[in-house]
N, C-alpha and C positions, 0 to 999 in steps of 0.2 A: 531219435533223441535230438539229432541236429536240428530238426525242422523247429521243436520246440523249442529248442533253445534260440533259433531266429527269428520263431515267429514271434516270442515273448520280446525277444531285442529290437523287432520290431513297432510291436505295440508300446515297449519304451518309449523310442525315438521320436514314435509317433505322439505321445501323449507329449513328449520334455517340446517337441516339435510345436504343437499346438498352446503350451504355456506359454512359449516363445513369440510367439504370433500376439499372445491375448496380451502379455506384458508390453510390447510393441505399441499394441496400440492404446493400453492406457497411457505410458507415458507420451507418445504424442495428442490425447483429450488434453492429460494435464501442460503439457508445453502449449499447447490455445490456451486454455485456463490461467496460466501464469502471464500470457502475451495479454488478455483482455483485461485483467488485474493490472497488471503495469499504467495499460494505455489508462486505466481509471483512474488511476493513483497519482497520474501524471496531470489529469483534467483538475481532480481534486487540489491539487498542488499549486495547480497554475490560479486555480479560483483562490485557494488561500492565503496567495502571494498578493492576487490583488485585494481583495480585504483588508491585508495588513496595509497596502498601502495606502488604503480608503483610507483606513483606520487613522494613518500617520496624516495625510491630510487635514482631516478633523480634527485631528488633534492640535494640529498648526491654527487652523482656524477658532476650537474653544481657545486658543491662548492669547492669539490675535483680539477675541472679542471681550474675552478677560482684562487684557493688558485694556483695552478701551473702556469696559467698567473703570477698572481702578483710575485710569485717568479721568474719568468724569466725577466720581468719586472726589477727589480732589480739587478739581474744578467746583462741585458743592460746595465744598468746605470754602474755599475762596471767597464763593458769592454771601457764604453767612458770616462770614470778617468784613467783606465790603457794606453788606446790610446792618449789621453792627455798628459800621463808621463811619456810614453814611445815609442818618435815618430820612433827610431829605428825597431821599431817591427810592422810597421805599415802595412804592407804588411798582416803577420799572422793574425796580429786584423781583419781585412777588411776577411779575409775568416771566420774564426770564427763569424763574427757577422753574415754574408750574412746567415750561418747554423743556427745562433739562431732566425734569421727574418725567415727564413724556417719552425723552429720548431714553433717560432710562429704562423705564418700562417695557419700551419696546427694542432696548437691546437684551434686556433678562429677560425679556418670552423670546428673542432669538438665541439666549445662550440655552435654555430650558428646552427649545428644541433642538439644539446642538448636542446639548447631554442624554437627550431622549434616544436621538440617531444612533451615541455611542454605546448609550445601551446596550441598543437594537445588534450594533456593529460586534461588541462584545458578546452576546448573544451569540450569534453569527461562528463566530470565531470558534467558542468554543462549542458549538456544532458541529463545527468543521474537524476542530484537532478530537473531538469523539470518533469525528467518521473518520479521521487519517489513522487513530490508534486502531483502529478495528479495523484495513485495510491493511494496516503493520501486520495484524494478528493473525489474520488468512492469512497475509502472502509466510507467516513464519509456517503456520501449517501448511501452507501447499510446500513450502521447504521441506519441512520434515517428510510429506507421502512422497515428495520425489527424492528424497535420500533412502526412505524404505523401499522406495521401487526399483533404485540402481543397487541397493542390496541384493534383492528378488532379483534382481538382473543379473548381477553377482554369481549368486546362489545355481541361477538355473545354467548359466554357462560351464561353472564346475560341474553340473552335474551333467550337462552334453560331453563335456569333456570326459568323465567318466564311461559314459556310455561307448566313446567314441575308443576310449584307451581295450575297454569290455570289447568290442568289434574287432581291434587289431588283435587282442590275446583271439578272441576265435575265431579270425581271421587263420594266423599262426597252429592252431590246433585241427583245422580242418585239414591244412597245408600238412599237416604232419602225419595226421590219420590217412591221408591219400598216396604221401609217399611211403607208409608201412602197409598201406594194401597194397599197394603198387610193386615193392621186397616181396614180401608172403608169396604173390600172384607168381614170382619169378620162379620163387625157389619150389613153388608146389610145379611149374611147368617142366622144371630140371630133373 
């Protein structure tokens, strides 16, 4: 009966034994798992920093090119109060202006491709905070399976420990049953 009962305590140890091993090493998969997510999150992060600060460039520059519209904007208006009050010069005005409508032009096709960029750049951007929200959302699930897995860790250590407390009581009971065959053996020799 003792045999069975070691061989079963056995075959325990041996199975809580081998869960312990397998638990082992999924939480070392998942600690790689969460180290190559990090390092991604961290590449992602570093790319979305510069972006923003593309972004702030650009932005300096549409205001820059803006604030130079509105100034030449003004400069217009000037030249059609001096054309106004000065119709003898009206010939020079009329080329002067045709080179400011020029310069115009060709500052509103570089503001039109400045707001194209920021589009583009805002585009960008929120491609990027889609793929940093979704890189939040694994890393919270890899959180949550490795709090379920230090549970399971948890879990199977009480239950070694059980085993182990199970081993000292029939540790204790063999101990006992040997020192009463050991009495008997005496008093049947007397």
């Amino acid at each position: 009966m003792s045999e069975k009962i070691l061989n079963e305590f056995s075959s325990r140890l041996s199975k809580a034994k081998h869960q312990l091993d397998s638990t082992k090493q999924q939480c070392e998969t998942l600690r790689k798992e969460a180290t190559r997510l990090e390092k991604e999150y961290e590449a992602l992060k570093t790319e979305y920093q510069n972006a923003e600060s593309m972004e702030a460039s650009l932005k300096n520059q549409y205001l820059n090119s803006r604030s130079l519209n509105e100034k030449e904007a003004e400069r217009n208006d000037r030249d059609s109060k001096e054309l106004a009050a000065l119709k003898e010069t009206l010939k020079r005005l009329k080329t002067e202006k045709q080179l400011c409508e020029n310069e115009y032009q060709r500052h509103s096709l570089y503001l039109e491709e400045l707001v194209k960029e920021r589009l583009d750049l805002e585009a960008l951007a929120t491609s990027l905070s889609e793929k940093y929200e979704v890189l939040v959302a694994e890393k919270k699930a890899l959180n949550d399976e490795h709090q379920n897995n230090l549970a399971l860790i948890e879990t199977y250590t009480g239950q070694i420990q059980e085993i182990k407390n199970e081993m000292s009581t029939m540790k204790s009971i063999v101990t006992q049953t040997f020192s009463a065959q050991n009495v008997d053996t005496r008093n049947v020799q007397e």
